[in-house]
N, CA and C atoms as an extended XYZ file, in Angstrom:
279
Properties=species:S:1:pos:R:3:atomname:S:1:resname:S:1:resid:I:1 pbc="F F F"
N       108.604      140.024       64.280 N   UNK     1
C       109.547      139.211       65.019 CA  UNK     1
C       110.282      138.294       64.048 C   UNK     1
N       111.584      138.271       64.165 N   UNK     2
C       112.395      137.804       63.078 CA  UNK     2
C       112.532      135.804       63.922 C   UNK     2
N       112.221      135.179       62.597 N   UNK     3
C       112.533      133.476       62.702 CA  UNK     3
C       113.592      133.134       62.200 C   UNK     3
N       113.972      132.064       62.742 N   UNK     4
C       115.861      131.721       62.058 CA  UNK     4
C       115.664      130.504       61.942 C   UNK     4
N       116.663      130.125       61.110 N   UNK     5
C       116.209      128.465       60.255 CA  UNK     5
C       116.624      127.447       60.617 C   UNK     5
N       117.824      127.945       61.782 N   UNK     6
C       118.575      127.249       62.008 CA  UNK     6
C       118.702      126.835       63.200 C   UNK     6
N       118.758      125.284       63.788 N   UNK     7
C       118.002      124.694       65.070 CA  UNK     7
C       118.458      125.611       66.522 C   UNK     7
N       117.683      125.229       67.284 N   UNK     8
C       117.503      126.017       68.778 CA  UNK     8
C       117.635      124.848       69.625 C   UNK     8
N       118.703      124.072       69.952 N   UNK     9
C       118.387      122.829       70.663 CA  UNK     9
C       118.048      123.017       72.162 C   UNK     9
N       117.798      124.207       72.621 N   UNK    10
C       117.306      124.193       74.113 CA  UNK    10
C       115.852      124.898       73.787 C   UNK    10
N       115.104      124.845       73.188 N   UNK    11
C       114.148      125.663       72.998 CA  UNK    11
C       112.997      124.895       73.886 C   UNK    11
N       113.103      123.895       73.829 N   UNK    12
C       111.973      123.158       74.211 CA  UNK    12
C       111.900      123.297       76.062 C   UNK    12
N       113.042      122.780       76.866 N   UNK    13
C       113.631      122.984       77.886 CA  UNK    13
C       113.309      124.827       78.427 C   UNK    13
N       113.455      125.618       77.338 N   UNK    14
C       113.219      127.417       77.731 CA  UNK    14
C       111.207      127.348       77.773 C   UNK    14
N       111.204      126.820       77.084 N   UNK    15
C       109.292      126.837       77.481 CA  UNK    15
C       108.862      126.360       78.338 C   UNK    15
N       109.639      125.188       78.884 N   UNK    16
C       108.839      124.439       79.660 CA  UNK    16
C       109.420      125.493       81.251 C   UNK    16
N       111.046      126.040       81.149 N   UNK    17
C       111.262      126.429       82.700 CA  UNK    17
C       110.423      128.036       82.179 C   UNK    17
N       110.123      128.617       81.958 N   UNK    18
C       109.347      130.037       81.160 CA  UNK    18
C       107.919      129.769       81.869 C   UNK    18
N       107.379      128.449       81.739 N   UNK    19
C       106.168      127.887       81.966 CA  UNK    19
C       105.595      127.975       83.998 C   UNK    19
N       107.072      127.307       84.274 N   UNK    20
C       107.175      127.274       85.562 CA  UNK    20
C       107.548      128.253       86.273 C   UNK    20
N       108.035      129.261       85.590 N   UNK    21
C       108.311      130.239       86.023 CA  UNK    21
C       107.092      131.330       86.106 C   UNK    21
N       106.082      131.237       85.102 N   UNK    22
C       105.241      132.077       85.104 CA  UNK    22
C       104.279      131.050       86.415 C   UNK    22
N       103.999      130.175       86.492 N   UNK    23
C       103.555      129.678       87.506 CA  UNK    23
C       103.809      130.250       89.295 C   UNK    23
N       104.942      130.737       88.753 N   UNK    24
C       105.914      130.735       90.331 CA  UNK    24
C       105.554      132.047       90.868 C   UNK    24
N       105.434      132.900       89.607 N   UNK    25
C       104.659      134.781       89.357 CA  UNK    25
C       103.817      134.447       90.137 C   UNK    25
N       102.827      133.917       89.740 N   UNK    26
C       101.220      133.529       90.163 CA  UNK    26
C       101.311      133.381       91.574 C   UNK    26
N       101.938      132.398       92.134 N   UNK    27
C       102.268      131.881       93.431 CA  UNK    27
C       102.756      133.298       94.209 C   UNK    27
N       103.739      133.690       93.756 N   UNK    28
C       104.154      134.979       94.042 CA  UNK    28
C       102.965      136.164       94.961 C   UNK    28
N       102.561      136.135       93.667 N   UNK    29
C       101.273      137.132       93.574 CA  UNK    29
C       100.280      136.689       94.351 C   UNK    29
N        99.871      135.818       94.718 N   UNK    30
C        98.840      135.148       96.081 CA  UNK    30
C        99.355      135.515       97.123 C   UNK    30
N       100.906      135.088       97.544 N   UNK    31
C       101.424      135.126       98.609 CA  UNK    31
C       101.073      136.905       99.247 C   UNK    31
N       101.542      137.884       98.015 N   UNK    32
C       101.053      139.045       98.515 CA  UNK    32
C        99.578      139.559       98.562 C   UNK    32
N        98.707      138.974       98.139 N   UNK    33
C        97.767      139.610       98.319 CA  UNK    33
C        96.921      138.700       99.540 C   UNK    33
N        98.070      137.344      100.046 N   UNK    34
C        97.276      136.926      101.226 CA  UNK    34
C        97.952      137.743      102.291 C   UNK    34
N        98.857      138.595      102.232 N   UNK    35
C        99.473      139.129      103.371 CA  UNK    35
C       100.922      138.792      103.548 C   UNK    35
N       101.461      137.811      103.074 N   UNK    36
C       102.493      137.047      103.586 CA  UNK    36
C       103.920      138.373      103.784 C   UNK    36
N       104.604      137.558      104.566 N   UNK    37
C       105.508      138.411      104.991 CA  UNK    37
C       106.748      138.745      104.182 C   UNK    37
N       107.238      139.968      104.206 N   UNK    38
C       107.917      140.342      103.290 CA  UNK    38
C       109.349      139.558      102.779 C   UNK    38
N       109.957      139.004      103.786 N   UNK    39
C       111.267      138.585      103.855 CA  UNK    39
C       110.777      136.894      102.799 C   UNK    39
N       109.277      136.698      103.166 N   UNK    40
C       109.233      135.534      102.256 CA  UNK    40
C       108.927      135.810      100.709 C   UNK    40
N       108.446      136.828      100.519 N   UNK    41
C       107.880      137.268       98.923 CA  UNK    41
C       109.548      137.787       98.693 C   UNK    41
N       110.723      137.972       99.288 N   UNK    42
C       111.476      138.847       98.777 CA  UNK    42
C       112.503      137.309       98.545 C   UNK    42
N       111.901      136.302       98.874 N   UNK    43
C       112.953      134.837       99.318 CA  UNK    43
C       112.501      134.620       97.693 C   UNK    43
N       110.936      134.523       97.273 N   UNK    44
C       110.709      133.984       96.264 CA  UNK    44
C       110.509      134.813       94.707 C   UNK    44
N       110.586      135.830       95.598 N   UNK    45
C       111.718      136.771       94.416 CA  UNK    45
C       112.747      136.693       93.738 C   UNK    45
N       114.007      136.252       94.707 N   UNK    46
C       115.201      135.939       94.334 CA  UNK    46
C       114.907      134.420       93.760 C   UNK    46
N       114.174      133.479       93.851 N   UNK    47
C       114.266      131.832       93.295 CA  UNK    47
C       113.621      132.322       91.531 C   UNK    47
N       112.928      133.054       91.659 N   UNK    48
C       112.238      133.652       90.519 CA  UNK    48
C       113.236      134.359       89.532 C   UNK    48
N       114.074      135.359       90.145 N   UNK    49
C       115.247      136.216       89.308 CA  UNK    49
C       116.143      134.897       88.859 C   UNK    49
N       116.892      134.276       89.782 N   UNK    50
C       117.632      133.089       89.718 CA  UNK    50
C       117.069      132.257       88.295 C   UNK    50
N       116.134      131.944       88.480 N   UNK    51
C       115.312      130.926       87.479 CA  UNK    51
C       115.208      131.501       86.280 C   UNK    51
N       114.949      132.887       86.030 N   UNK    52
C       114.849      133.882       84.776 CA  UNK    52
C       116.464      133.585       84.396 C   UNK    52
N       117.573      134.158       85.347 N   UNK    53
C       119.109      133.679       84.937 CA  UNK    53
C       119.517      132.624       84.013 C   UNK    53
N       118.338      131.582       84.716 N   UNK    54
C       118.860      130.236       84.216 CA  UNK    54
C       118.535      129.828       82.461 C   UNK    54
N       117.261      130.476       82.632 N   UNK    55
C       116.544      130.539       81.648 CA  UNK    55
C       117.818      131.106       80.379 C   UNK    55
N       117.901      132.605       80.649 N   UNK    56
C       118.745      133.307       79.998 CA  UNK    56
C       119.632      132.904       79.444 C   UNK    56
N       120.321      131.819       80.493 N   UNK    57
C       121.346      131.248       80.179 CA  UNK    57
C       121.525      129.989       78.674 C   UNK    57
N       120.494      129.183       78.903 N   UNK    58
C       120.116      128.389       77.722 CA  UNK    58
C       119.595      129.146       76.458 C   UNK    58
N       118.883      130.508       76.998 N   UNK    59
C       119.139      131.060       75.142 CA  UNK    59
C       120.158      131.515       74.927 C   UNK    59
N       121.415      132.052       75.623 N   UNK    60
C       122.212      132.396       75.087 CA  UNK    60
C       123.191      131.091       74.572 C   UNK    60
N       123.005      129.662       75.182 N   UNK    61
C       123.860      129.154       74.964 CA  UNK    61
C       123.192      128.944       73.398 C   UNK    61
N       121.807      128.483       73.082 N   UNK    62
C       121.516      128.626       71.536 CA  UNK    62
C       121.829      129.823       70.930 C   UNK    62
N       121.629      130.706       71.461 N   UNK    63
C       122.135      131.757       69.807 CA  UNK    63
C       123.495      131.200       69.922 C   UNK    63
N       125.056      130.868       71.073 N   UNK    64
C       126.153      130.645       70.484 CA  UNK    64
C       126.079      129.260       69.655 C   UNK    64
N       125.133      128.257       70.093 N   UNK    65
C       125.339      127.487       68.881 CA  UNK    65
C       124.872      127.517       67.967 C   UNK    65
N       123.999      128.133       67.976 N   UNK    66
C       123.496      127.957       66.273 CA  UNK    66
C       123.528      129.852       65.576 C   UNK    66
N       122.994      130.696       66.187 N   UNK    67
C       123.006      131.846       65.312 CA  UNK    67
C       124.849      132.162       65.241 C   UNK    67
N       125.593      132.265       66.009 N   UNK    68
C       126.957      132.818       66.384 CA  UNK    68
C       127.334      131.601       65.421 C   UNK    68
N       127.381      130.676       65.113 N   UNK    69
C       127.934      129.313       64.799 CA  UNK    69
C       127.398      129.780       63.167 C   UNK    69
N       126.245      129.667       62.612 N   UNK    70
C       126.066      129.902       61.660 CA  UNK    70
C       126.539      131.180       61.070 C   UNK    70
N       126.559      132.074       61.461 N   UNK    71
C       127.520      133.133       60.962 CA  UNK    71
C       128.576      133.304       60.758 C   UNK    71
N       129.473      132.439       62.017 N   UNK    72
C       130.694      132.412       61.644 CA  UNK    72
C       131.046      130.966       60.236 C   UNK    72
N       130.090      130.431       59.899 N   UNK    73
C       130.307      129.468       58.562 CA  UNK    73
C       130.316      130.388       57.458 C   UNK    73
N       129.458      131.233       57.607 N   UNK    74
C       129.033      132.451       56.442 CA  UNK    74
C       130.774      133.230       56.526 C   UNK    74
N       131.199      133.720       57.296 N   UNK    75
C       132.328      133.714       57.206 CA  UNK    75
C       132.923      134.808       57.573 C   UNK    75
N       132.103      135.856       57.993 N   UNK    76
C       132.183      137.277       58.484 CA  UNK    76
C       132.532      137.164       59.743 C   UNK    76
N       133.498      137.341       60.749 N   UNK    77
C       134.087      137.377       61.835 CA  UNK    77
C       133.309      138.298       62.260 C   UNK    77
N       133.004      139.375       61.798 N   UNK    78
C       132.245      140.986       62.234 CA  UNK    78
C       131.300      140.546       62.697 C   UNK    78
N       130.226      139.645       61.571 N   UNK    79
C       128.973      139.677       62.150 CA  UNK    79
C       128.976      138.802       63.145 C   UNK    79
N       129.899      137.873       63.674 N   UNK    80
C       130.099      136.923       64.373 CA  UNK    80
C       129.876      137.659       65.890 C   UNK    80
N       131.135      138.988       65.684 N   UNK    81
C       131.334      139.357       66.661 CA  UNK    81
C       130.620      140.397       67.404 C   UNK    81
N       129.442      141.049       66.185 N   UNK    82
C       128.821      141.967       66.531 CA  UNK    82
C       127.132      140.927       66.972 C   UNK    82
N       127.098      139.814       66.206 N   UNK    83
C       125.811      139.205       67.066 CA  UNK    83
C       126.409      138.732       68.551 C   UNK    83
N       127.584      138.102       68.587 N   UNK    84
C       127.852      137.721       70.192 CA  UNK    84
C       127.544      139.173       71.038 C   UNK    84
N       128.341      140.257       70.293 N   UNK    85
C       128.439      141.392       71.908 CA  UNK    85
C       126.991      141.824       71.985 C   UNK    85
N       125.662      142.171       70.942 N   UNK    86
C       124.476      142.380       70.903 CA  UNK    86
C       123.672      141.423       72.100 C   UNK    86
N       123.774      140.047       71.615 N   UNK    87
C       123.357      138.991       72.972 CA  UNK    87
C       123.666      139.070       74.214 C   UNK    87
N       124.750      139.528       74.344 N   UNK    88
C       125.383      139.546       75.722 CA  UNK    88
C       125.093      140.811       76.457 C   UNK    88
N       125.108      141.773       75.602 N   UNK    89
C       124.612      143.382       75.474 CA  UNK    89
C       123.102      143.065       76.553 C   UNK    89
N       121.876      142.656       75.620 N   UNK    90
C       120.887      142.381       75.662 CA  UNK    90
C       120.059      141.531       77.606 C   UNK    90
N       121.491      140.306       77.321 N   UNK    91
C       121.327      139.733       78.849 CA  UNK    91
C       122.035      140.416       79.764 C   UNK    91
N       123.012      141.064       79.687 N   UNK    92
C       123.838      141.583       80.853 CA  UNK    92
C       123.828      143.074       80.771 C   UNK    92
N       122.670      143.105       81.715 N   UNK    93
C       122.747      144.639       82.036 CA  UNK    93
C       123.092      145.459       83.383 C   UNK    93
């Protein structure tokens, strides 16, 4: 797994909603194995996808500031443009 040197200012904020989110799995996962009804596991499904979104959203906004940002100092437009469409590639499927 590749490390980068260069700061992640939402990183801290992605662990902690990552955290709550795996919490929410858990919760999830009770609800079905107590029975609960479908329209509600499918309610906290979507707060769960939503929340992964959100998540998504703050790493992508760090790789544009700092990996996309640092590359484009290095000075290569290419790699600029080939790490943005890779990220976006990656979240938007």
């Amino acid at each position: 797994m590749e490390r980068h040197d260069h700061p992640h200012n939402h990183r801290k904020q992605v662990v902690n909603r990552l955290a709550r989110i795996e919490g929410h799995i858990r919760a999830i996962k009770e609800m079905a194995k107590e029975g609960r009804d479908c329209p509600d596991l499918l309610l906290q499904l979507a707060a769960v996808r939503s929340a992964l979104d959100s998540c998504g959203k703050l790493i992508l906004k760090d790789h544009l500031e700092g990996c996309v940002i640092e590359a484009a100092k290095s000075g290569d437009e290419q790699e600029v443009l080939k790490q943005l469409a890779e990220a976006l590639d990656k979240f938007i499927r």
